[in-house]
C-alpha positions in Angstrom: 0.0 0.0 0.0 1.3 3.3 -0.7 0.0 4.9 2.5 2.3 2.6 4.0 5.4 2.4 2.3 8.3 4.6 3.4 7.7 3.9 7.3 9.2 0.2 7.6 12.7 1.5 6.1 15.4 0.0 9.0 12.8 -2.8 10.2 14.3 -6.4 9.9 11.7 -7.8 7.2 11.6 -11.3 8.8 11.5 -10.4 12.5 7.7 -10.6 12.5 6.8 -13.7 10.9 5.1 -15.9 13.4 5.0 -13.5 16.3 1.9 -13.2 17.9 0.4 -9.6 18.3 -2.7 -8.9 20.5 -4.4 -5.5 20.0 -7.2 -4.5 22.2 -9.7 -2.8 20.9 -11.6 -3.1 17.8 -11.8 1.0 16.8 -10.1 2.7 14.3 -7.0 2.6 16.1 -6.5 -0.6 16.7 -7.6 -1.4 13.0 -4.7 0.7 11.6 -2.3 -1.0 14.2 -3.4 -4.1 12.6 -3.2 -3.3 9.6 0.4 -2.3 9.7 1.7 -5.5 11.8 -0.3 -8.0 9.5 1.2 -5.9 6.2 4.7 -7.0 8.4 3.8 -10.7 8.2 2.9 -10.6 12.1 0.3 -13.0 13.8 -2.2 -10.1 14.7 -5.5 -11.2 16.6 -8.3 -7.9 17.5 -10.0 -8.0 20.7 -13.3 -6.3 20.9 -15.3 -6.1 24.1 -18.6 -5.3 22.2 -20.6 -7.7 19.3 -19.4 -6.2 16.7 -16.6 -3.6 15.4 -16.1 0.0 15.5 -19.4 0.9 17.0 -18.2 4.8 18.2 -17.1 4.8 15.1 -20.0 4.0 12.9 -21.9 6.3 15.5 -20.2 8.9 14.4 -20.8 8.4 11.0 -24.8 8.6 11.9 -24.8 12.2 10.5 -22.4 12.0 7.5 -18.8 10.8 8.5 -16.5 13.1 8.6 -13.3 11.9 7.6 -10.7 14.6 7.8 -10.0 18.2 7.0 -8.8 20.1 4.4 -7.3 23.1 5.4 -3.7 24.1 5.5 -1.9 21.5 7.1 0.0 24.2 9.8 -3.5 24.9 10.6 -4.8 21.3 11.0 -2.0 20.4 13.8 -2.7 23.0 15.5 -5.8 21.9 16.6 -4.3 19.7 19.1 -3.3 22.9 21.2 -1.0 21.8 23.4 -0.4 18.1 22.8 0.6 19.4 19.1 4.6 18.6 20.2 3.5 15.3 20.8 1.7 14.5 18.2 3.2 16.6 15.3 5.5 13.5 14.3 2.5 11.0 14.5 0.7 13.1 12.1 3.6 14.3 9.8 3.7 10.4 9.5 0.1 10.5 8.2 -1.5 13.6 7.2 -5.0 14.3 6.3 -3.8 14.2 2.8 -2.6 10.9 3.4 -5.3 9.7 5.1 -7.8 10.5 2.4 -5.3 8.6 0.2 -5.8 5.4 2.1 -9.8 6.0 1.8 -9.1 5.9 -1.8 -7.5 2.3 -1.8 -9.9 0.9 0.2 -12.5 1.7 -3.2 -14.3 5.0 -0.9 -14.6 8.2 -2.7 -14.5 11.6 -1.2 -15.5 15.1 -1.4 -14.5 18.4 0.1 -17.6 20.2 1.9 -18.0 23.8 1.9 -16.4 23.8 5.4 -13.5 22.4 4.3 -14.6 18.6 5.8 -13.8 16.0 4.2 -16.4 12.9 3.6 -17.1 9.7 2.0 -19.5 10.1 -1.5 -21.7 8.3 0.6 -21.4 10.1 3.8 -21.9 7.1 5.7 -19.2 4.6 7.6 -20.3 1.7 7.4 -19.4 0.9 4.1 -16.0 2.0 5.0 -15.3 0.0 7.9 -16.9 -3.6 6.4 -13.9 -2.9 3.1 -11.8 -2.3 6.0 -12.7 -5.2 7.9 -13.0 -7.1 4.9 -9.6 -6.4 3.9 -7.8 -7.1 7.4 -9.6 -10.6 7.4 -8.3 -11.4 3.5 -5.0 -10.2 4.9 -4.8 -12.4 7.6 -6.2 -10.6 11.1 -8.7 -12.7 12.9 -11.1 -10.7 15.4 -12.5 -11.8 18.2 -16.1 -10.1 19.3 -17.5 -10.3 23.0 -13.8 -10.6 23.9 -13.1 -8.3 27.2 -9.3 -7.2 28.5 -9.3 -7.4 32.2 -5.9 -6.6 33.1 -2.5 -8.1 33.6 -1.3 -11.4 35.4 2.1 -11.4 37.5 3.8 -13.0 34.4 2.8 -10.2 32.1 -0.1 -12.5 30.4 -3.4 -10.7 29.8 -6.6 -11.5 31.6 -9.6 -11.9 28.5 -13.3 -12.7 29.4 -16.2 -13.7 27.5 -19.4 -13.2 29.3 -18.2 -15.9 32.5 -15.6 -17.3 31.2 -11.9 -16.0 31.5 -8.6 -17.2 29.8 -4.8 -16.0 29.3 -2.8 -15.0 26.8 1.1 -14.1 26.3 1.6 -12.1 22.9 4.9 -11.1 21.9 3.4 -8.0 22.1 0.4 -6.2 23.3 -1.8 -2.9 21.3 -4.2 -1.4 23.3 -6.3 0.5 21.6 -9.5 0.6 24.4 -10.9 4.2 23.8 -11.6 7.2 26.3 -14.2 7.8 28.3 -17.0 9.0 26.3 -20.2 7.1 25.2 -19.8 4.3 27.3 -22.6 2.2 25.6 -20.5 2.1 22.4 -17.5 0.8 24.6 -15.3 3.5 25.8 -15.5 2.5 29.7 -12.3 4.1 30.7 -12.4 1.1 33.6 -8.8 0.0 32.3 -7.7 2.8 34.1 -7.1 1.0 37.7 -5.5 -1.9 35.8 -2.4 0.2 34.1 -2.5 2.3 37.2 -1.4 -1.0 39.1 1.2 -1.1 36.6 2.7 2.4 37.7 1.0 3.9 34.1 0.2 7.9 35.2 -3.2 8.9 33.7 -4.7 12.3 33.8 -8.2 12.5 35.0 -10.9 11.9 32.2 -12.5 15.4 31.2 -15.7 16.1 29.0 -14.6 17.0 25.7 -16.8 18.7 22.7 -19.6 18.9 24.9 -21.9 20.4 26.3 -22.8 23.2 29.2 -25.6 23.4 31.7 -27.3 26.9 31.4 -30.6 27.6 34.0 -33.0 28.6 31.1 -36.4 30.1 31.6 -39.4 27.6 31.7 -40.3 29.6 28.2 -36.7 28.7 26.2 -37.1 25.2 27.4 -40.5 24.9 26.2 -40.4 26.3 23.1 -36.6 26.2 22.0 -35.2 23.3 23.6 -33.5 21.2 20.4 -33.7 24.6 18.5 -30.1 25.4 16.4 -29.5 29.3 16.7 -27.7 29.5 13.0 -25.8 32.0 11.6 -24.0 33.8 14.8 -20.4 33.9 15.9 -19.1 33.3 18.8 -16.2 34.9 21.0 -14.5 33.8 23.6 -11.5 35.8 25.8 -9.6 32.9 27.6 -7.6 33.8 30.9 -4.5 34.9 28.5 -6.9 38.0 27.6 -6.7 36.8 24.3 -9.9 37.0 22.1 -11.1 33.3 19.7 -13.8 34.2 17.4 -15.6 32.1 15.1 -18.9 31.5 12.7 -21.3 28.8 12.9 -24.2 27.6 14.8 -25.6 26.6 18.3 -28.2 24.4 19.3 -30.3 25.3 22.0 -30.8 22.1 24.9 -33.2 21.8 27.9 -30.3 21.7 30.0 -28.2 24.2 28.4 -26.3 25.0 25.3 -24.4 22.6 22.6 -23.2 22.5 19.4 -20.4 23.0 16.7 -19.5 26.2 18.1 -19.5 25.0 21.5 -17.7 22.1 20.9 -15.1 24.2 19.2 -14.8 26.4 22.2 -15.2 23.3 24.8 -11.5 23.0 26.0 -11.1 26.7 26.6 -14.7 27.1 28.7 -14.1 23.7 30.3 -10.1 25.2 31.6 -11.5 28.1 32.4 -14.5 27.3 34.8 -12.2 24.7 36.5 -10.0 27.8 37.1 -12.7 30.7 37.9 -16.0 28.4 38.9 -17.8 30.2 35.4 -17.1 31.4 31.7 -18.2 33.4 29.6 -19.0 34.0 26.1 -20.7 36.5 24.1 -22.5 35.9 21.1 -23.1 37.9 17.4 -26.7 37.5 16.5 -25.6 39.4 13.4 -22.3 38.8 12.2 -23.1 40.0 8.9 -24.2 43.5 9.9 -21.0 45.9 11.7 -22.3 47.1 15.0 -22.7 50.8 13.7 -25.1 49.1 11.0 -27.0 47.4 13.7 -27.2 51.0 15.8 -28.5 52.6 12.7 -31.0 50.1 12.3 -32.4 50.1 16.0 -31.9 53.8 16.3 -34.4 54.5 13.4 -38.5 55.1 15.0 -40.3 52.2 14.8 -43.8 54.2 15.1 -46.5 51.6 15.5 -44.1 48.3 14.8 -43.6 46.1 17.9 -40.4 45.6 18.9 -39.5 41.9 17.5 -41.2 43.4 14.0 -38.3 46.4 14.9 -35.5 43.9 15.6 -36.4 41.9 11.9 -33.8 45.1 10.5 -30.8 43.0 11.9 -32.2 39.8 13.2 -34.1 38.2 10.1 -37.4 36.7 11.1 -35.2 34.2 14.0 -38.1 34.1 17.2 -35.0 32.3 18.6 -32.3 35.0 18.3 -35.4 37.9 20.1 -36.5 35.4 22.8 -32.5 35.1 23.6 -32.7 38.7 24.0 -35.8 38.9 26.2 -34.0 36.3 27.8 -31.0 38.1 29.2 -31.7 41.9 28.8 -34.4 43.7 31.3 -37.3 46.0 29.5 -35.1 49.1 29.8 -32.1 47.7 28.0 -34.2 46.5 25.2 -36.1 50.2 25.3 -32.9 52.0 24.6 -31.1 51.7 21.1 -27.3 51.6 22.1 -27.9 48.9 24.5 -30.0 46.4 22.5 -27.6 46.9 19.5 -24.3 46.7 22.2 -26.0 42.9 23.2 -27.1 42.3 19.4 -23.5 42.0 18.7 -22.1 40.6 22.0 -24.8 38.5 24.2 -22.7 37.4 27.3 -24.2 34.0 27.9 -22.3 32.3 31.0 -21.5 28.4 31.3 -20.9 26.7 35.1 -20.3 23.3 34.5 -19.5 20.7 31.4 -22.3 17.8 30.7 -21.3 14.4 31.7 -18.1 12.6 29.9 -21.3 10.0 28.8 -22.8 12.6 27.0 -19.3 14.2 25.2 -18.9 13.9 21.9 -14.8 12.8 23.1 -12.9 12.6 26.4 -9.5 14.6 27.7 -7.5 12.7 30.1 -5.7 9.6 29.8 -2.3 7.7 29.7 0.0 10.8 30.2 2.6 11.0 27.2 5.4 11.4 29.6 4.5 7.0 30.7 5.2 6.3 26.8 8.6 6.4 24.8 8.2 8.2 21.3 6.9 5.1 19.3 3.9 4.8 22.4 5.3 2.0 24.3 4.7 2.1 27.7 7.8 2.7 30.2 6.7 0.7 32.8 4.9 -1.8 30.5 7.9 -3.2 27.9 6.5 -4.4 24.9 2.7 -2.7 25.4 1.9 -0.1 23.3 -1.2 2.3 23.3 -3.3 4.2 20.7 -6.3 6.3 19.9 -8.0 8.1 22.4 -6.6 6.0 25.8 -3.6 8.7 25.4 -4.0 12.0 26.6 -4.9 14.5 24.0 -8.5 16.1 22.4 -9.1 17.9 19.3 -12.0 19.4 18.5 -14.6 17.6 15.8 -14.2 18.1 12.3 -12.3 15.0 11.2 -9.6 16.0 13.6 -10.2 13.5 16.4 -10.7 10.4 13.7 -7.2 11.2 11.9 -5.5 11.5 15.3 -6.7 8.0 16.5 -5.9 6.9 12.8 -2.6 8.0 12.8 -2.0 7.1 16.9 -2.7 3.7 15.6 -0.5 3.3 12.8 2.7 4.9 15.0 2.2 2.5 17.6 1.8 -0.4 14.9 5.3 0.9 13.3 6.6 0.7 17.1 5.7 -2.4 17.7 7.2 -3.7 14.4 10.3 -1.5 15.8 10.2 -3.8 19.4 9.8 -7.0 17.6 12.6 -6.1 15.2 14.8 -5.2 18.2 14.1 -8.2 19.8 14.7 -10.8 17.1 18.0 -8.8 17.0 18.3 -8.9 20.7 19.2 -5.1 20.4 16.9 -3.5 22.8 17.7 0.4 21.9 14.2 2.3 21.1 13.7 6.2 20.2 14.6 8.6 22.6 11.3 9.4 24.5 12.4 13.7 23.8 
């Protein structure tokens, strides 16, 4: 495969035949970390918990899967924020443009949305993942379904269930690729955590990521709003730095609060910041496309015998979502006077005190800390176990980001472990420096 050419320069070509590979997890990640160690003429054998494959995966795809992203490639790693050092060399090793090559050998065309997404032609995942699948099996990799990880023996062995019954086994070497913490139900538990924690792994404390915020509506948004989107507005955030993040798109209004592209865009920075300060907040454009002086004009002109939402059409369109936020927030003497309404028009602070659950987020922060791997994702602690995907410490925001990070986690710890079992058929044990 061309996706996978250059990266198994230095690798002994034979050191893999007949060594037996476990990988843990049945996602994306441990897919491409199968896919690289069967390509290697490894013994690779997939461990998934749940009845069948892929299932965050494939509920992702619900609404049109979102492959990757197409905008400059500077500006797609630094979407990681601060875990871009980390993972700059994992993605340099498959970019987006890479990534979108590999779709094309598996038979799936793609398009470039207006937003710069990438997708399949058919928008859906699931005929993605059964080529996929489809292709591991032809290649070799045989997956076992219903098949639980539930930690380590004192020999190293790991401890497998299927509904009551429990076995061992020994691989030369171990993939997990287990998930965060988010939607549970699909198979992201996060209870590994106590078993690598036994094993002196550090993990950071699991975190909501792209979620959502709990906001004390009135009985009147809840009612008659709750699941609305509020399209068309921008959104600005100043984090503690004093710096100002703006950006277009579109909200959706809950009964329990506020969610949404936007949000999730934003979710990191609110979520750092109310665990710092208790609260954040935001302010929102209701008319990005009119300047503020525009807006003032508009609201300043006499409205004779108009009501006031017939007034606040000038700037507003006909939304009864964007005037009911302002009823919502600004008293009868702020809407009465001109320079006010138009000053909240184009900046309604709206303030967030606490995430929605990790079950609810879209994605998880938190995990195996980088600092417990070595650079090819080999645990310190754990010789000869590597991890992937979204067990590690990092988030991105959605927009293909998160799937081509867990893609490419995969494949570098695949290429590590080809690296270990390389090392060890030459008995020279020296690995990357960590950095």
């Amino acid at each position: 495969m061309s996706a996978a050419g250059s990266s198994f320069e230095s690798i002994n070509p034979d050191s893999c035949n007949n060594k037996r590979v476990a990988i843990i997890g049945g996602g994306p990640a441990g897919l491409m970390a199968a896919e690289v160690l069967v390509a290697a003429g490894a013994d690779v054998d997939v461990y998934e918990a749940m009845p069948t494959l892929g299932r965050k995966f494939l509920r992702a795809g619900l609404g049109g899967l979102n492959i990757t992203h197409s905008e400059p490639y500077t500006e797609f790693c630094s979407r990681y924020g601060n875990k871009q050092p980390q993972l700059q060399m994992i993605l340099d090793n498959f970019t987006p443009g890479t990534f979108r090559e590999w779709v094309h050998e598996l038979g799936i065309k793609t398009f470039v949305g207006t937003s710069g997404r990438v997708f399949p032609t058919e928008m859906k995942a699931a005929p993605l993942l059964r080529k996929w699948v489809h292709r591991l099996r032809s290649d070799g990799v045989r997956f076992h379904l219903g098949h639980s990880w539930r930690g380590f023996e004192n020999d190293g062995s790991l401890r497998m269930a299927t509904g009551t019954e429990e076995f061992f086994i020994k691989p030369d070497v171990t993939i997990l690729a287990l998930g965060g913490a988010s939607w549970p139900q699909l198979g992201s538990t996060g209870s590994w955590v106590p078993w690598l924690q036994e094993q002196g792994v550090e993990i950071t404390p699991w975190q909501s990521a792209n979620c959502g915020f709990d906001l004390s509506w009135s009985s009147h948004i809840r009612e008659k709003f709750a699941g609305a989107p509020l399209k068309a507005v921008s959104l600005t955030f100043t984090g503690s730095n004093g710096v100002a993040q703006s950006k277009h798109g579109e909200l959706l209004i809950a009964e329990y609060g506020i969610e949404g592209s936007l949000i999730y865009a934003f979710s990191k920075q609110l979520r750092e910041h109310i665990n710092a300060h208790g609260k954040a907040t935001f302010t929102v454009d209701l008319s990005p496309g009119h300047s503020a002086q525009r807006v003032l004009a508009e609201l300043s002109r006499a409205r004779g015998s108009r009501s006031i939402s017939r007034h606040l059409q000038s700037c507003l369109g006909k939304s009864p979502l964007k005037r009911a936020l302002l009823y919502e927030f600004l008293s009868r003497e702020q809407i009465a006077d001109p320079k006010m309404l138009a000053k909240f028009v184009k900046a309604l602070p709206i303030t967030v005190r606490k995430t929605r659950p990790i079950e609810e987020a879209i994605s998880s922060a938190g995990g195996v800390c980088f600092k417990a791997v070595d650079q090819n994702l080999m645990l310190k602690s754990l010789p000869g176990v590597f991890v992937a995907g979204e067990m590690l410490d990092w988030e991105a925001p959605t927009g293909g980001y998160l799937l081509t990070a867990c893609c490419a986690l995969g494949r570098w710890a695949g290429l590590g472990a080809l690296k270990w079992l390389s090392a060890s058929s030459s008995d020279v044990m020296v690995l990357d420096d960590p950095g």
